[in-house]
C-alpha positions as CSV (number, residue, x, y, z in Angstrom):
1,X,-5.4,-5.5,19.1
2,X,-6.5,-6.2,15.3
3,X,-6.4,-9.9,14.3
4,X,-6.2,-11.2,10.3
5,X,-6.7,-15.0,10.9
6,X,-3.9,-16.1,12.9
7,X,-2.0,-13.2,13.1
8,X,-2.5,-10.3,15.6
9,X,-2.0,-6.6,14.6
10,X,-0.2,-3.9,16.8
11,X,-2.0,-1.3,15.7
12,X,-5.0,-0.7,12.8
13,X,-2.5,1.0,10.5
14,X,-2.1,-0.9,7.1
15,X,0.4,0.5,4.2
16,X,-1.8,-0.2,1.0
17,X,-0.6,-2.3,-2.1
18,X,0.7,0.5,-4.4
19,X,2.5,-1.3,-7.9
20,X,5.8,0.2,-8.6
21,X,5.9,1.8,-4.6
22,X,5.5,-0.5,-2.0
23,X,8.2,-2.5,-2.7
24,X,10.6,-4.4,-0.6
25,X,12.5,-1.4,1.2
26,X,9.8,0.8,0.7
27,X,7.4,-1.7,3.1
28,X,10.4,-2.0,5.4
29,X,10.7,1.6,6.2
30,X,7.0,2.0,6.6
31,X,6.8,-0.9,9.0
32,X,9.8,0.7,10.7
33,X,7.7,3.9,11.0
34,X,4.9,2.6,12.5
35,X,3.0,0.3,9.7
36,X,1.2,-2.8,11.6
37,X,1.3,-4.6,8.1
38,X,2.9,-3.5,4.3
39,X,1.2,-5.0,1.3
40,X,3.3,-6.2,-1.4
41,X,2.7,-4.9,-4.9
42,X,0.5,-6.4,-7.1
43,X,1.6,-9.6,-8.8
44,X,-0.2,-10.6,-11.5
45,X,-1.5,-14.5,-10.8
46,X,-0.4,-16.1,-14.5
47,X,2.5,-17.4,-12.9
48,X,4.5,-17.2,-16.9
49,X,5.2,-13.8,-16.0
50,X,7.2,-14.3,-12.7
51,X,10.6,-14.9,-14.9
52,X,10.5,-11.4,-15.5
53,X,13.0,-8.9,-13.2
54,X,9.6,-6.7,-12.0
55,X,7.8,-9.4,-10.8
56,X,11.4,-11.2,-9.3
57,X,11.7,-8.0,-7.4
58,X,7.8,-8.0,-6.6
59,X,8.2,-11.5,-4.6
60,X,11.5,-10.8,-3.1
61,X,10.3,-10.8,0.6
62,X,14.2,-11.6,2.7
63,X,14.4,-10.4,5.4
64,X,10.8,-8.7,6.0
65,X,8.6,-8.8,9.3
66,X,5.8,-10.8,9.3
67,X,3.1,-11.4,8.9
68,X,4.3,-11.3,5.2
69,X,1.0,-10.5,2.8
70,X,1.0,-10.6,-1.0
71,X,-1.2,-9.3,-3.3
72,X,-3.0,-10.9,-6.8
73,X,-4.5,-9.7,-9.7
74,X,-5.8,-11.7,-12.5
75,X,-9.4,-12.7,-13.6
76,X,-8.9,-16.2,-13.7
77,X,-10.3,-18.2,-10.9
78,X,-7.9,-21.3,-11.1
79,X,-5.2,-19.3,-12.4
80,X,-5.4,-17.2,-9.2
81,X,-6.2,-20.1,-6.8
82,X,-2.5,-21.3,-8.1
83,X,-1.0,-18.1,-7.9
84,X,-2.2,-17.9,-3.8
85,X,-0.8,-21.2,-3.3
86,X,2.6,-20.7,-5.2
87,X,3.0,-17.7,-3.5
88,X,2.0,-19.7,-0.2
89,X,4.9,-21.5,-0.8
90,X,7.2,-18.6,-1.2
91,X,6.5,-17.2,1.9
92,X,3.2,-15.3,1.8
93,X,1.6,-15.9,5.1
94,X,-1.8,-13.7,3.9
95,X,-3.2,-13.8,0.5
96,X,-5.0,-10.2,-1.1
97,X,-7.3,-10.6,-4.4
98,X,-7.3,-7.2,-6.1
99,X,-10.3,-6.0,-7.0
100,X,-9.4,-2.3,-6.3
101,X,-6.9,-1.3,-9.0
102,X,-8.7,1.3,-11.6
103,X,-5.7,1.3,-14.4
104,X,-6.9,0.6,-17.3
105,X,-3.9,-2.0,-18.1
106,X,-5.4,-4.3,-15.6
107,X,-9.0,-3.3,-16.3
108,X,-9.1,-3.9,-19.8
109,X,-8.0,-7.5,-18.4
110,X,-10.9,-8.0,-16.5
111,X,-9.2,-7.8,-13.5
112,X,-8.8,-5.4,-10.5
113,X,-12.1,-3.4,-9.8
114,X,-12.9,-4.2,-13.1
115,X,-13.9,-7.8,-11.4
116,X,-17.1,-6.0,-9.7
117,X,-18.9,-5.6,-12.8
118,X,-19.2,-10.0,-12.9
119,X,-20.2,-10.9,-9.5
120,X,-20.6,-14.7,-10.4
121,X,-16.9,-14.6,-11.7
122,X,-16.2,-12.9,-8.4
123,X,-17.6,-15.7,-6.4
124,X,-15.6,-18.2,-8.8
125,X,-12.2,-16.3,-7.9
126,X,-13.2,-16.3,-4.1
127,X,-14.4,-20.0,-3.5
128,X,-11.1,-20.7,-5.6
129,X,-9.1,-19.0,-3.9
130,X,-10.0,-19.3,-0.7
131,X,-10.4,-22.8,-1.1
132,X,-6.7,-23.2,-2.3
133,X,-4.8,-20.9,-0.6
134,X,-2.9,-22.4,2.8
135,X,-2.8,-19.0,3.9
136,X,-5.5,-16.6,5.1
137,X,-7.4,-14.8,2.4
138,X,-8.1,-10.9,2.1
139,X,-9.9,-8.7,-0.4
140,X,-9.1,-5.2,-1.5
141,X,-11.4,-3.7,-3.5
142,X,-13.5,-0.4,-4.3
143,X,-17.5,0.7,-3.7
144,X,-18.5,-0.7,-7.2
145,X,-17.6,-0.3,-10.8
146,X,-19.5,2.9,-11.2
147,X,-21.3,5.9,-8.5
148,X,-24.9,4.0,-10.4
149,X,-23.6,0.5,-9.6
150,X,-22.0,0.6,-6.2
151,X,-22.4,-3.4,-5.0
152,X,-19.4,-3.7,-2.7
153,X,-22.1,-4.7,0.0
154,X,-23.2,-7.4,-1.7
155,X,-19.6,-8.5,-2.7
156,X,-18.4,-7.7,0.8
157,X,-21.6,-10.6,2.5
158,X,-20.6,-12.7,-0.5
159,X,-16.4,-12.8,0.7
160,X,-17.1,-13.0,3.9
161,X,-19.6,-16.0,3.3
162,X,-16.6,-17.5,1.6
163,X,-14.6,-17.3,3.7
164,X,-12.4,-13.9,3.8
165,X,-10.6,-12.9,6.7
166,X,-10.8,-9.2,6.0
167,X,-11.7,-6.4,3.4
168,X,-10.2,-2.9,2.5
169,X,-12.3,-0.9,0.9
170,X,-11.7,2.0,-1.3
171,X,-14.0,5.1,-0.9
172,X,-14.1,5.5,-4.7
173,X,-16.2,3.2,-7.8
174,X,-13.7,1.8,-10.5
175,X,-15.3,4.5,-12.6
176,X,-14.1,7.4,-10.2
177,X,-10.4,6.5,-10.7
178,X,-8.5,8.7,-7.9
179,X,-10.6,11.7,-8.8
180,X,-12.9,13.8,-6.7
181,X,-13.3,12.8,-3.0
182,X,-13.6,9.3,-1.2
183,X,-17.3,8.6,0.5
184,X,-16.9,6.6,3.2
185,X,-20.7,6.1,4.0
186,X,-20.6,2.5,2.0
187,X,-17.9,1.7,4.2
188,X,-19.7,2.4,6.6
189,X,-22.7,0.4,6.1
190,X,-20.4,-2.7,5.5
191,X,-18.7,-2.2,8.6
192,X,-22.3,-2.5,10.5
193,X,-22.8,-6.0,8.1
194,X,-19.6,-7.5,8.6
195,X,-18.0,-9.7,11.5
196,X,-14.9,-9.5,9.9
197,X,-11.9,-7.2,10.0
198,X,-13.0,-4.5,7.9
199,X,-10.8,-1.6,6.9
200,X,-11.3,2.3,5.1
201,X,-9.0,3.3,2.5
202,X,-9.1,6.6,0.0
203,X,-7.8,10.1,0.9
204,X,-6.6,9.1,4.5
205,X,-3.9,11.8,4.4
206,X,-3.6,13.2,7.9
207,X,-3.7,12.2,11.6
208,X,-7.1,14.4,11.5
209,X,-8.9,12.9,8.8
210,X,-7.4,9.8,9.9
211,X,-9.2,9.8,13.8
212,X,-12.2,11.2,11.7
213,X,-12.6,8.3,9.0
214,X,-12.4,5.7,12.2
215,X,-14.6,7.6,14.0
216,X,-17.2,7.9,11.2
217,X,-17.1,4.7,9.9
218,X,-16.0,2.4,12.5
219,X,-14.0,0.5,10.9
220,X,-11.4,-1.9,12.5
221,X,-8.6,0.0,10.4
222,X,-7.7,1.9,8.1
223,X,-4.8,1.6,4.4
224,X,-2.8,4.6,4.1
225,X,-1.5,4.7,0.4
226,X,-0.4,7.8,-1.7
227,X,-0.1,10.0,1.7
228,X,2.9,7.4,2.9
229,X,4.7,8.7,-0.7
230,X,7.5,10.4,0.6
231,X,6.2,10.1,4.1
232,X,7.0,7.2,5.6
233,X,6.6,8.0,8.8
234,X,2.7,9.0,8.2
235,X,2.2,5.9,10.6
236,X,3.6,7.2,13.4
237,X,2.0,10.3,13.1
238,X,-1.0,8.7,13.2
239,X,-0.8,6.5,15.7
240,X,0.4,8.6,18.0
241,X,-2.6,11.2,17.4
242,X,-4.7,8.2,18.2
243,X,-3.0,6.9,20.7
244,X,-3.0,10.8,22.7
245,X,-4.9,13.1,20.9
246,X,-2.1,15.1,20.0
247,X,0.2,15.7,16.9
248,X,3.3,15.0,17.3
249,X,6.2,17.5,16.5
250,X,7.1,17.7,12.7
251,X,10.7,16.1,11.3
252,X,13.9,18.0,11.6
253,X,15.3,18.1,8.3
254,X,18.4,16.0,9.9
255,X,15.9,13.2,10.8
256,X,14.2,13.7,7.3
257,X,17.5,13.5,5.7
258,X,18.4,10.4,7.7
259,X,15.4,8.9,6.4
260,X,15.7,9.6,2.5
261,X,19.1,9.0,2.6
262,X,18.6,5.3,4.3
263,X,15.7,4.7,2.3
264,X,17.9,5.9,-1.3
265,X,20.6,3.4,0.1
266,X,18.2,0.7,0.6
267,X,16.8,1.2,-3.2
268,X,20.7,1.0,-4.6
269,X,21.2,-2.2,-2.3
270,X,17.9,-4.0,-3.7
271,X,17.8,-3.0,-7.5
272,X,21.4,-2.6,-7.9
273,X,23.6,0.0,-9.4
274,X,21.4,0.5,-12.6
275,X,17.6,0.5,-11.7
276,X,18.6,1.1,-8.0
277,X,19.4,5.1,-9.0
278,X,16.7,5.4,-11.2
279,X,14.0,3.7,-9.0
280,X,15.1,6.5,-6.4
281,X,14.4,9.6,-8.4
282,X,10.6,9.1,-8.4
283,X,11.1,8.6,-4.2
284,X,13.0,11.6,-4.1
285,X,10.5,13.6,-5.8
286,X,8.0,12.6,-3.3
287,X,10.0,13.9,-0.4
288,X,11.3,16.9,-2.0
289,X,7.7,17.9,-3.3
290,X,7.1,20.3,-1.2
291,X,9.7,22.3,-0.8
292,X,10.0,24.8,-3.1
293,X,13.8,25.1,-2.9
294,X,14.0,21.8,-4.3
295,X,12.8,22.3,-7.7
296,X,15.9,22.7,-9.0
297,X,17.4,20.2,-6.9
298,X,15.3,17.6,-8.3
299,X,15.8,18.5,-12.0
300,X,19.2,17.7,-11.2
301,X,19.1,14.8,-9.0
302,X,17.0,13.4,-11.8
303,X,20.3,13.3,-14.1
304,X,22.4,11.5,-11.8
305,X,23.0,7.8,-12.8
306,X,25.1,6.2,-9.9
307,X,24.6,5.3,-6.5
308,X,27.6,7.8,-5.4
309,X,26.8,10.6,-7.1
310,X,22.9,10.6,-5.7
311,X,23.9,10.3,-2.2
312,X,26.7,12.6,-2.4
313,X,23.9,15.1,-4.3
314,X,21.6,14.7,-1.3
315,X,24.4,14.9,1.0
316,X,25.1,18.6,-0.5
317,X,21.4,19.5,-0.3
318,X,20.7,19.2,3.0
319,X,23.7,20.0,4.8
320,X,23.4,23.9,4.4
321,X,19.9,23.3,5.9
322,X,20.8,21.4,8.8
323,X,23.3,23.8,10.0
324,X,21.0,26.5,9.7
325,X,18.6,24.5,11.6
326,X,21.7,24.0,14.4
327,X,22.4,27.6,14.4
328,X,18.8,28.7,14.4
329,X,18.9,26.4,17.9
């Protein structure tokens, strides 16, 4: 058992904060498939922007399992510290400061991993924050803001000094983007300095490299992000290599179809009949990525403005392929 604060962990399987993915049904499915906790997407702390439908959407949390945790990003230490608290209020029952996100829209903000470069204003945001919040307090972040300048041990003692109940940390600098290959020997290291909860994200895209990251690094867990695109059930896969030592046996395309077709549903029901469809497309891409048959498929799907005519569309696509799979049985 894993335990964030109050709240204990089935498993050390985390779905990472991903901003325009792990939404509501997205978090949902992945929790279904085997996710011990789903990060919301980023919200950004100045709380003048939560009028707006993204970030309405962004702090819709009905109906979700607990433990329910939010993420922030802002480089404001009081501005944050409120932003914890209102989102306290909402529901939120953990708190993540991002200091991981490399885009350049929150960067140029001085906020995400951007934050790394000013540890004094990181120690402002944490005490603040952690200070304020009614709810436990996490941190997210990266190995530094460049491969020259890679503090996140420093940072790391610093949270957990403060007061943070656990840290995810990205095997990349802020500099590094998503390019080239996550190191995991910073993680590492932290691991060995930390009595809290400590967790490896960065290329975990496999039950293999999985077992091999928590093996090499010790860590207490591990934040599976871009490999859950279109893969929801990455969790289970994991977990049950963990759990046995074996993979288990890949998705029919029935049980794949079920899957998209529930999750497509789920994205019309949330977003409604506009944005639902068009929300989808990028989701359907992800599954469909791989196959090569679907190329067209996807061109296609990608014209398709209702909520009808999408699941209808899918409907057609893998029909022929489940009875082939039937027959082939």
């Amino acid at each position: 058992m894993l335990n964030i604060g109050p709240y204990t962990l089935d498993n050390p399987l985390i779905l990472a904060p991903m901003a325009g993915v792990t939404d509501r049904p997205f978090r949902q499915l992945c929790r279904q498939h085997g996710a011990a906790l789903a990060v919301s997407e980023m919200v950004i702390a100045d709380p003048d922007f939560w009028q707006t439908n993204k970030s309405k959407y962004r702090l819709d949390h009905a109906g979700e399992t607990g433990p329910i945790s939010v993420q922030i990003a802002g480089g404001d230490a009081q501005m944050l510290a409120q932003a914890a608290r209102l989102n306290a209020d909402n529901g939120a029952q953990l708190i993540d400061i991002n200091m991981g996100c490399p885009a350049k829209k929150v960067c140029n903000k001085a906020a995400g991993s951007a934050l790394m470069k000013d540890e004094r204003l990181v120690q402002d945001i944490l005490e603040a924050v952690v200070s304020t919040s009614p709810v436990p307090v996490t941190l997210k972040m990266r190995t530094g803001w460049s491969p020259e300048h890679r503090n996140a041990l420093r940072i790391a003692k610093m949270a957990e000094d403060i007061g943070i109940q656990a840290i995810a940390i990205h095997g990349r600098t802020r500099a590094c983007k998503y390019e080239g290959h996550a190191e995991y020997d910073t993680i590492a290291e932290i691991k060995q300095q930390l009595r809290i909860p400590v967790f490896a994200n960065g290329d975990i895209d496999s039950p293999e490299k999985a077992a091999a990251v928590l093996n090499y690094t010790q860590v207490d867990g591990l934040l599976i992000g871009r490999a859950a695109q279109g893969c929801p059930w990455i969790f289970d896969d994991i977990n049950h290599f963990l759990q046995t030592g074996q993979k288990r046996r890949p998705r029919t395309p029935l049980e794949i179809a079920n899957i998209l077709q529930g999750h497509v549903s789920a994205l019309h029901q949330f977003y409604g009949d506009t944005m639902g469809p068009r929300i989808a497309r990028k989701h359907v891409g992800w599954y469909l990525g791989t196959q090569a048959q679907a190329t067209e498929f996807r061109r296609q799907f990608n014209t398709l403005e209702s909520p009808q005519q999408q699941l209808e569309a899918l409907e057609k696509y893998f029909q022929p392929i489940i009875n082939k799979e039937e027959v082939a049985a």
